[in-house]
C-alpha positions in Angstrom: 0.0 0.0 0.0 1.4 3.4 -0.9 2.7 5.7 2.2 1.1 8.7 1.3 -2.1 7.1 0.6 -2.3 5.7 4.1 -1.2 8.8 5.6 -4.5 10.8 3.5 -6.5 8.1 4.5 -5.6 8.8 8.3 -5.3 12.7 8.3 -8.8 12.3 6.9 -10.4 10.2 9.8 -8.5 12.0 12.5 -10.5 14.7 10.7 -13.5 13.3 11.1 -13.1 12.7 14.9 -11.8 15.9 15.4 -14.3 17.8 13.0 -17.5 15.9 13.7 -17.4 15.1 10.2 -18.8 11.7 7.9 -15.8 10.2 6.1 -15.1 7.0 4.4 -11.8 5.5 3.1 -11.6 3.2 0.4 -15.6 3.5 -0.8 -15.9 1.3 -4.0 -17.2 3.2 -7.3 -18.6 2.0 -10.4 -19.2 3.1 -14.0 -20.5 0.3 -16.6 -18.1 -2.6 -16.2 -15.3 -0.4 -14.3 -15.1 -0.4 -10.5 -12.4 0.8 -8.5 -11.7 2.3 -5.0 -11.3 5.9 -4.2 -9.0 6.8 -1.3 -11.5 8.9 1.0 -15.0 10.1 0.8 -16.2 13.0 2.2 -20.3 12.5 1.8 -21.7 15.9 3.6 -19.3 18.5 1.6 -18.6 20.0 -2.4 -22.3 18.5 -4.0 -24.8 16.6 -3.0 -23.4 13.2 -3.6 -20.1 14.0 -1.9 -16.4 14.9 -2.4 -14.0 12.0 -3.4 -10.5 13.0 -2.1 -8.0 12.1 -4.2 -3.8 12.4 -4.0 -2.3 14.9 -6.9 -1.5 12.1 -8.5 -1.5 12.0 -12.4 -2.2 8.4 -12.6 -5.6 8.8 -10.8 -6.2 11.2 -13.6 -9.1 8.9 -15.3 -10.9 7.4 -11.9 -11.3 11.1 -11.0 -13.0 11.9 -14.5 -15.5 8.5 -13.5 -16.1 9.8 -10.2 -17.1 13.1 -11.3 -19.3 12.1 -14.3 -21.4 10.2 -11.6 -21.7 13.3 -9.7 -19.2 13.4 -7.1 -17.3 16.7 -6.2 -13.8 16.0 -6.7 -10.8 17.1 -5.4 -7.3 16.4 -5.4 -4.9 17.2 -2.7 -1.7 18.0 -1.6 0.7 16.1 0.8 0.2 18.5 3.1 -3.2 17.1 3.5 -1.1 13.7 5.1 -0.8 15.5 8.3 -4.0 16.7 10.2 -4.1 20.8 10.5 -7.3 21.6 11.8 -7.3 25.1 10.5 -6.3 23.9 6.8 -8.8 21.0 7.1 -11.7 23.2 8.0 -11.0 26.4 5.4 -10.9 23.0 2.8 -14.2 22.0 3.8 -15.6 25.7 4.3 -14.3 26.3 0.7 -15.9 22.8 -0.6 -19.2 23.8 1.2 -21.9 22.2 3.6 -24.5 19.7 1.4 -25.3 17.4 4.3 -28.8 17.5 5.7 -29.4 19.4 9.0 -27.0 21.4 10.9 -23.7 22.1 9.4 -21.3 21.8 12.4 -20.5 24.3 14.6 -17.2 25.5 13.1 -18.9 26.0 9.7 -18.7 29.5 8.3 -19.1 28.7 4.5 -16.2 31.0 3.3 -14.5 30.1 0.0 -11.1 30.4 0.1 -10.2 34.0 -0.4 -13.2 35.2 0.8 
């Protein structure tokens, strides 16, 4: 298993603790005959379906195109994003904005980045 997968995977569940956020690691898409795993899922934020986290990783180029023609939000990040930083994980998810139903958590503000 690649490093800096496993470290995304973990910065994004410590995020979840932290946060009070929904996240899932490894959810299984699938387009036609294709199906293959996406590193983290982020159901409540960037659309109504979701936001598939993905490494910047140009061989993950074409399972991102799949995951956004079924209607996921998709974004591709950083190493930085390996390491848990609250403040960078919450102006991410304030720039990706709140779809979940209900309350958006307390922390919300809804600011795009550079806004």
């Amino acid at each position: 298993m690649n490093d800096g997968l496993d470290r995304l995977r973990e910065a994004w569940l410590t995020a979840a603790d932290d946060l009070g956020i929904r996240v899932s690691v490894d959810p299984l898409l699938a387009r036609a005959a294709r199906v293959f795993t996406a590193p983290v899922f982020v159901p409540d934020f960037g659309s109504r379906k979701g936001v598939i986290v993905w490494p910047n990783r140009d061989e993950l180029r074409s399972e991102q195109r799949i995951a956004a023609d079924l209607g996921y939000y998709t974004s591709f990040l950083f190493p930085q994003y390996e390491t848990y930083e609250r403040d960078l994980f919450i102006e991410t998810l304030n720039d990706w904005g709140w779809y979940g139903r209900g309350s958006s958590p307390a922390w919300y503000t809804g600011r795009a980045w550079g806004t």
